[in-house]
C-alpha positions in Angstrom: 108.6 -195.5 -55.4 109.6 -193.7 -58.6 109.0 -189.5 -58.5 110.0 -187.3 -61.4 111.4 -184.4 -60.6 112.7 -181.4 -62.6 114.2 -178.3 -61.3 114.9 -174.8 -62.9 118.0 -172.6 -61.4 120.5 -169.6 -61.4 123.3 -171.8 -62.6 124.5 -175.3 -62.4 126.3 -175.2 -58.4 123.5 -176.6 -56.2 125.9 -174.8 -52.9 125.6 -171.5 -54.5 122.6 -171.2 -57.4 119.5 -170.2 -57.1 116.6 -173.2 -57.0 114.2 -171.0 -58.5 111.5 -173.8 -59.8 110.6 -177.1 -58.6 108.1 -179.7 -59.9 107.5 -183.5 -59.1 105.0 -186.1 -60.2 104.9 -189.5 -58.1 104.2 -192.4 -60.8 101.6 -194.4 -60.1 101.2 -198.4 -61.1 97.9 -199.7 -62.0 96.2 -202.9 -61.0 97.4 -204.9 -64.0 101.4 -203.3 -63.4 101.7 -200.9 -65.9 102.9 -197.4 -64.5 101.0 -194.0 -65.4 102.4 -190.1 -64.3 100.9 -188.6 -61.6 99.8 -184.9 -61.1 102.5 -182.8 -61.7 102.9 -180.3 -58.4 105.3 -177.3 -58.6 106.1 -174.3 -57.2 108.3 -171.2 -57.9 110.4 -170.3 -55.5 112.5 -166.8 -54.2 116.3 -167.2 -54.6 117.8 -168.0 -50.9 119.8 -165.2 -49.1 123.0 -164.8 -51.1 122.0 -167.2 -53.8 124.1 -166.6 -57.3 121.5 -166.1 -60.0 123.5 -166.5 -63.7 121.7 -163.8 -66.3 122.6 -167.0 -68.8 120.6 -169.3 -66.7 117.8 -167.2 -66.8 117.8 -166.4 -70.4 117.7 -169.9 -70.9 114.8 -170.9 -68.6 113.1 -167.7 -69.4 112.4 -167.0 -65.5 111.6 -163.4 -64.7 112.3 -163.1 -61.2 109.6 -160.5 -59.6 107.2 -160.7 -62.3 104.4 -160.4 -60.7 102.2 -163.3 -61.8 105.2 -165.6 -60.2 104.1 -166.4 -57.1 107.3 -167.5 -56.0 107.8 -168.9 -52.1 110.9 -169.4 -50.3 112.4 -172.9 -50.4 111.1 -173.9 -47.1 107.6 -173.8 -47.9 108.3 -175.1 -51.6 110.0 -178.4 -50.3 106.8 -178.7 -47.6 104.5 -178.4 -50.4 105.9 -180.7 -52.4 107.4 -183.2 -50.3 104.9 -184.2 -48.2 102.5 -185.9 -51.2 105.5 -187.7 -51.4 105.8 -188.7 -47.9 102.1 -189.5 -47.8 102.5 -191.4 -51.4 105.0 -193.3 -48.9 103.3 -194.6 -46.5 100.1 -195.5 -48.5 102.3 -197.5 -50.7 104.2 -199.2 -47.7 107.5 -197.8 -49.9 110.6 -196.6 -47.8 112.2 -194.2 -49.9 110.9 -192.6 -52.9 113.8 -192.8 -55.6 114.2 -189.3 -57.8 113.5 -190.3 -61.6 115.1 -186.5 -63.8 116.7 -185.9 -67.0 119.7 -185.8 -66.2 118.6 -187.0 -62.5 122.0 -186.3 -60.2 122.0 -182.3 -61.6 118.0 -182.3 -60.3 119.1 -184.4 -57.2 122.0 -182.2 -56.3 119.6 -179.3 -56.4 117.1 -181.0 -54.2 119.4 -182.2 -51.6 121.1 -178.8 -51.1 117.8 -177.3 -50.6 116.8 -179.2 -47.9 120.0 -179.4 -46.7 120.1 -175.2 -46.7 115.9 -175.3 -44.7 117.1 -178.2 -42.6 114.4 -180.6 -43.6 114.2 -183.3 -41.6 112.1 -185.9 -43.5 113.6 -186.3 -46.7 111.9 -188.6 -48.3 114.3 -189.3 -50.7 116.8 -191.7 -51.0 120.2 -189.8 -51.4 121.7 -190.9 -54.0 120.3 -193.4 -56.2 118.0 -192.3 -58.6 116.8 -192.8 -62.4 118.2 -191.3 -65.2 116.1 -191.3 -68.5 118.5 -189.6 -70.6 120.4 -193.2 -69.9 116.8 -195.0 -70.4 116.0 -192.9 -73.2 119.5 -193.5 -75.1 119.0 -197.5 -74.5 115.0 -197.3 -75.4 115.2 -195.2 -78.1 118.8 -194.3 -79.6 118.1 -190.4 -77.8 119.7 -189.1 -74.9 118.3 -185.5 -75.1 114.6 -184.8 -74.0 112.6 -183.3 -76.8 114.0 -186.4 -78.8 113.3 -188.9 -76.6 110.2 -187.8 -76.1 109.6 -188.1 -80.2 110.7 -191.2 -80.5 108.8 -192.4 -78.0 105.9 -190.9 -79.9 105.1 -188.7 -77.1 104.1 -184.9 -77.8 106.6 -182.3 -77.5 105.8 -178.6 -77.1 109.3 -176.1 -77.8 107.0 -173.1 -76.4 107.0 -175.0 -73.2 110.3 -176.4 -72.8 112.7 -175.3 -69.6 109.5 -174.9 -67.1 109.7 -177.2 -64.4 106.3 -178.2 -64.6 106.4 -179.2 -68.2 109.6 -180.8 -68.2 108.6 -182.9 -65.1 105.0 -184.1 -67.3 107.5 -185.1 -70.3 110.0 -186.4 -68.1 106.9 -188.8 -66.3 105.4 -189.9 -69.7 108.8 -190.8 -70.9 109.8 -192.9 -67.5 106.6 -194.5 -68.4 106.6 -195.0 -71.7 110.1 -196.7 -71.0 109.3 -198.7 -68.4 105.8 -200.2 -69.8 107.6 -200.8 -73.3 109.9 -203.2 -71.0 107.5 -204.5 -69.5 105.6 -205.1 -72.4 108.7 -207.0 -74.3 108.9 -209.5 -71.4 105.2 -210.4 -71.6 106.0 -210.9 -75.6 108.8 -212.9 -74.5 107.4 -214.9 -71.8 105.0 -216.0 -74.5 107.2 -217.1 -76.8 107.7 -220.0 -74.3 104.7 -221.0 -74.3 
């Protein structure tokens, strides 16, 4: 079961940087096949004890830790929130393992796995390594490996202003998965056709 996820942090180690944000959106699939984003769910979350917070990383996300309309939570309560959808999305689905769909998907995986690694989460829901990349499907779909680009030649919007916040990068991220997947999908049926 495909899941987007993006994550914001304090640099690019996922042992030592900060997870400060963390969204997801569990793609659905209609009756007739084709796939459609889910809600997008995310929370901001306190750095851990001792977590490395770059001044870079943060000018380039534009987080301001301690401002006070963040409600940021620590990771453990971030990863129930979000994770159990998932786990729920699971079961109702008869799925096993839900498989991480990012830009750029290991860097968001990395930072997911360390997190629950660091809370001790038991159900994961996860799998641990695979996962779907659409930088990769964006560069074979549409000749564009970087996200705002994809995204426009996809013919998707794209909104600067909101760029680098997990929760919009994780709705962009899910209409591009989509937008990928259906316009396979959508080739084959032209294909099949042709046999016909």
């Amino acid at each position: 079961m495909p899941v987007v996820v993006d994550v914001e942090t304090g640099g690019f180690n996922p042992g030592t940087d900060a997870l400060l944000e963390l969204a997801m959106s569990i793609i659905g699939m209609d009756e007739d096949g084709w796939l459609h984003p889910g809600e997008v769910m995310m929370r901001h979350i306190e750095p851990f004890p001792g977590a490395n917070v770059e001044e870079a990383a943060l000018e380039f996300n534009g987080i301001r830790l301690g401002h006070p309309l963040r409600p940021a939570v620590d990771e453990e309560k971030a990863l129930r929130d979000l994770l159990q959808p998932v786990r729920q999305a699971l079961r109702d689905s008869g799925c096993k393992r839900a498989v991480l769909v990012g830009h750029n998907a290991h860097f968001d995986l990395s930072f997911l796995n360390a997190a629950i690694e660091r809370v001790g989460y038991k159900r994961n829901p996860f799998h641990p390594f695979s996962c779907f990349d659409t930088a990769t499907l964006g560069g074979l779909a549409y000749g564009q490996t970087v996200l705002a680009r994809a995204v426009d030649a996809a013919g998707l919007d794209w909104d600067k202003s909101q760029a680098h916040s997990a929760a919009y990068d994780t709705e962009r991220t899910a209409a591009l998965f989509c937008a990928v997947v259906n316009r396979w999908r959508h080739l084959e049926e032209l294909e099949e056709g042709k046999h016909f």
